[in-house]
C-alpha positions as CSV (number, residue, x, y, z in Angstrom):
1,X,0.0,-5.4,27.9
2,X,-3.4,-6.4,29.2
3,X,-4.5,-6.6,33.2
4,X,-6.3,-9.6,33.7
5,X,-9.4,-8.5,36.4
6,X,-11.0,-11.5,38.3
7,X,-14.6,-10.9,39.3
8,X,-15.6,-11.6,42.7
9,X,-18.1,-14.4,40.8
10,X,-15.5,-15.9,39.3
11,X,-15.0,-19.7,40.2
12,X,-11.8,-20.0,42.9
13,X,-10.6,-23.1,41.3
14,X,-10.1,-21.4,37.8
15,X,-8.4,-18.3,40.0
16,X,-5.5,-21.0,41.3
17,X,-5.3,-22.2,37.9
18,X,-4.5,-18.7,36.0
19,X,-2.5,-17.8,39.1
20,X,-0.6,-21.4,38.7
21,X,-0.1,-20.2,34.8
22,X,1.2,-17.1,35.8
23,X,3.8,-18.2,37.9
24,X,2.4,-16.5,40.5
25,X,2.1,-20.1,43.0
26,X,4.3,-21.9,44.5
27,X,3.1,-25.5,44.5
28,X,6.1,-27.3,44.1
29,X,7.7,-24.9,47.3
30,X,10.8,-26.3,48.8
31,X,10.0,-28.8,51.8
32,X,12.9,-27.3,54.2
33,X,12.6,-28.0,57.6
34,X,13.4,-24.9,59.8
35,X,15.3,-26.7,62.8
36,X,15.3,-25.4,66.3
37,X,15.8,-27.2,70.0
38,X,12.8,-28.8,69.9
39,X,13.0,-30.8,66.5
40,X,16.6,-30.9,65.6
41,X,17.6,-34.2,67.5
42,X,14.7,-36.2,66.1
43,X,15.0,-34.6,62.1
44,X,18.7,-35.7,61.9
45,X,18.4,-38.9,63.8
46,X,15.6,-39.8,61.4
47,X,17.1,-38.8,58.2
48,X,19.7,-40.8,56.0
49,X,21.5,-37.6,55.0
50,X,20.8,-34.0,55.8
51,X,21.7,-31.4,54.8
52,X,21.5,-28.0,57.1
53,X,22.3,-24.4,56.1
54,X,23.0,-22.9,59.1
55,X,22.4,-19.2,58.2
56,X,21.7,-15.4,59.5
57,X,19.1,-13.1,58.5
58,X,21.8,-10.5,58.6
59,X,24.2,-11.6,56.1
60,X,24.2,-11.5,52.6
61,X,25.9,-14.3,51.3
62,X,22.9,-16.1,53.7
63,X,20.5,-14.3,51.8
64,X,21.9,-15.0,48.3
65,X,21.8,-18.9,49.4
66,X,18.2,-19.3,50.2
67,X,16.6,-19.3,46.9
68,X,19.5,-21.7,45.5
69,X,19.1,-23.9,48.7
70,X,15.6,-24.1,47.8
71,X,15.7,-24.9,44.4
72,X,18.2,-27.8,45.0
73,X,15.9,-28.7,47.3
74,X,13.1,-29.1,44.5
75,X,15.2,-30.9,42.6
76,X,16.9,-33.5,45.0
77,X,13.0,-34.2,46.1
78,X,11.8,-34.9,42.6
79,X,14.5,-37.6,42.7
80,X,14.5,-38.9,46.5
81,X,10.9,-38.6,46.9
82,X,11.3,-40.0,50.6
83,X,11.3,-37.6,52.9
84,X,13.6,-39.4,55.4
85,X,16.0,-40.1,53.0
86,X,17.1,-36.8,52.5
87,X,16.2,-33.8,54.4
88,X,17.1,-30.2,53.9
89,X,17.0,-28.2,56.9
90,X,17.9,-24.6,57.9
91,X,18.7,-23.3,61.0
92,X,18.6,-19.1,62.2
93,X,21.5,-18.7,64.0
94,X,20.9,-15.9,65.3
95,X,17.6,-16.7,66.9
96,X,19.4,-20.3,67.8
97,X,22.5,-19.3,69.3
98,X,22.8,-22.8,71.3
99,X,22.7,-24.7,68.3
100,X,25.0,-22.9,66.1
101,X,27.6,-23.1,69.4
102,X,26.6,-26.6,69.5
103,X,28.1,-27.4,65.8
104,X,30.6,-24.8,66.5
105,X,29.3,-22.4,63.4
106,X,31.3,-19.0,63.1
107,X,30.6,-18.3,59.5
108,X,27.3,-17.7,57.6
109,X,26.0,-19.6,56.0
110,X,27.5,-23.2,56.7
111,X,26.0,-25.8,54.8
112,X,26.9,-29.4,57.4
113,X,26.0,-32.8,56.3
114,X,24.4,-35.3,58.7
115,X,23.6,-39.0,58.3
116,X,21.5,-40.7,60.5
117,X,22.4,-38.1,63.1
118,X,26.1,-37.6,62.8
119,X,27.6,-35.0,61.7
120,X,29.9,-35.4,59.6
121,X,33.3,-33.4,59.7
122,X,33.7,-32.1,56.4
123,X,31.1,-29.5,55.4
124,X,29.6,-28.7,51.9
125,X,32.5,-26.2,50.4
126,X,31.3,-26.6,47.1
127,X,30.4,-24.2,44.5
128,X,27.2,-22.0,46.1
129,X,24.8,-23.0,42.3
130,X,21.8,-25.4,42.1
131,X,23.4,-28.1,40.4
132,X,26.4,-28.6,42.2
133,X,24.2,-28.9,45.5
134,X,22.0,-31.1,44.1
135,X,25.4,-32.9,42.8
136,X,26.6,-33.2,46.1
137,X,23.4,-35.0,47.6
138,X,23.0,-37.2,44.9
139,X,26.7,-38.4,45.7
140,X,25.7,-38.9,48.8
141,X,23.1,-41.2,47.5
142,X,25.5,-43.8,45.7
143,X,26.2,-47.1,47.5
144,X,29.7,-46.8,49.6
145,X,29.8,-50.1,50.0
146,X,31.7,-52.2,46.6
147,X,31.0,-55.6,46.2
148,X,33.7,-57.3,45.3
149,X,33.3,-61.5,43.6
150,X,36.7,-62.8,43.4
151,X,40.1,-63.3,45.1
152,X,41.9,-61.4,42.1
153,X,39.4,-58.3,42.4
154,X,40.8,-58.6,46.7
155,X,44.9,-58.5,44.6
156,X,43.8,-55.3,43.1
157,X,42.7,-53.2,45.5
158,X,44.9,-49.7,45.6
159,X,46.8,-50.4,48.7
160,X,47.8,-46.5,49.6
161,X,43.9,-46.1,50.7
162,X,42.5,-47.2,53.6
163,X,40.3,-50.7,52.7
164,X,37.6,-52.2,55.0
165,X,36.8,-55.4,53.6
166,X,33.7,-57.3,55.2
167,X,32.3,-60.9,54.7
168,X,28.7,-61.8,54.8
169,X,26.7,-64.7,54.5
170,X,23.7,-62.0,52.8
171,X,23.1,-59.3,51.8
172,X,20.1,-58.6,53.6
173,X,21.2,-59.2,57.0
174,X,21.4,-57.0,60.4
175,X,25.3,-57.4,60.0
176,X,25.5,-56.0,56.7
177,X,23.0,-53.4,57.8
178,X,25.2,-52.1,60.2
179,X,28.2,-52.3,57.7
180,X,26.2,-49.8,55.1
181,X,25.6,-47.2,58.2
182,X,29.5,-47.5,59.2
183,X,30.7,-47.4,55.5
184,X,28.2,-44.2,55.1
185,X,29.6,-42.4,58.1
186,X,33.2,-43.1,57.1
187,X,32.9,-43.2,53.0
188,X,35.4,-39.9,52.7
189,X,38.3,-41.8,55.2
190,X,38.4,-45.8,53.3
191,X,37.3,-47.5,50.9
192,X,34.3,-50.1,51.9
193,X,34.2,-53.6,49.8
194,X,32.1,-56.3,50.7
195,X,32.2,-60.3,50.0
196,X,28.8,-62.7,50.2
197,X,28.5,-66.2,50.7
């Protein structure tokens, strides 16, 4: 195997580029946002679903998530290219004690889900890979809310579920707005349909 030498002469740009081929860079790096008493109110209240590993340095099974946490990271950002529309965030427990008593977090790492601020109660106890992560998010992404066109669709609704059924004049409307946030916050408990015009 050959070293490759760089000469001191040798043009920067061209140096990033070999290093780039290598694998040696890092360009596409995870955006995870490290959260801490300063930030964390304004990050979750500004993002339509978060997702927070709340971790310690100390622990192994931490340690073993980071890379993965990352990586689904990469991924879910390729997709969701909005950066409020799906934040992954970390926080070190250890060195944030207030805020891991303040989500109650006795095990590391805990991954919590947040939409527009609230946390909601069930955390991520899927499996620990890549794909399932970045499964999880993009389920996350898919409309809660059914639109339903008919009185018969209204007859077939499974009855043993909880059903939330909402009437609008339009779509895009404050009303129905506010419907979305509710049926995102409450998607695991009932089923959301809604009815227009």
């Amino acid at each position: 195997m050959k070293l490759l030498t760089i000469s001191p002469s040798l043009d920067i740009r061209f140096a990033a580029v070999i290093l780039l081929v290598m694998g040696l860079s890092t360009p596409g790096q995870a955006e995870i946002v490290s959260l801490d008493s300063s930030n964390i109110d304004d990050v979750l209240n500004n993002a339509g679903v978060a997702l927070v590993n709340f971790y310690a340095d100390w622990c192994r099974f931490s340690q073993m998530l980071h890379p993965i946490f990352e990586e689904a990271s990469n991924i879910v950002r390729e997709e969701f290219p909005d950066t409020k529309q799906v934040v992954f965030a970390r926080v070190d427990c250890d060195q944030h004690s207030d805020i891991a008593q303040r989500y109650r977090i006795t095990k590391y790492p805990t991954l919590k889900l947040f939409r527009n601020g609230m946390m909601m109660k069930r955390e991520y106890r899927g499996q620990r890979s890549v794909t399932a992560i970045a499964d999880f998010i993009r389920q996350q992404q898919v409309d809660p809310v059914k639109e339903i066109h008919s009185m018969e669709e209204v007859n077939t609704i499974d009855r043993s579920k909880r059903n939330i059924i909402g009437y609008f004049e339009k779509k895009d409307s404050d009303n129905y707005h506010t419907y979305e946030k509710v049926a995102n916050i409450l998607r695991d408990d009932c089923t959301f349909l809604a009815a227009f015009e």
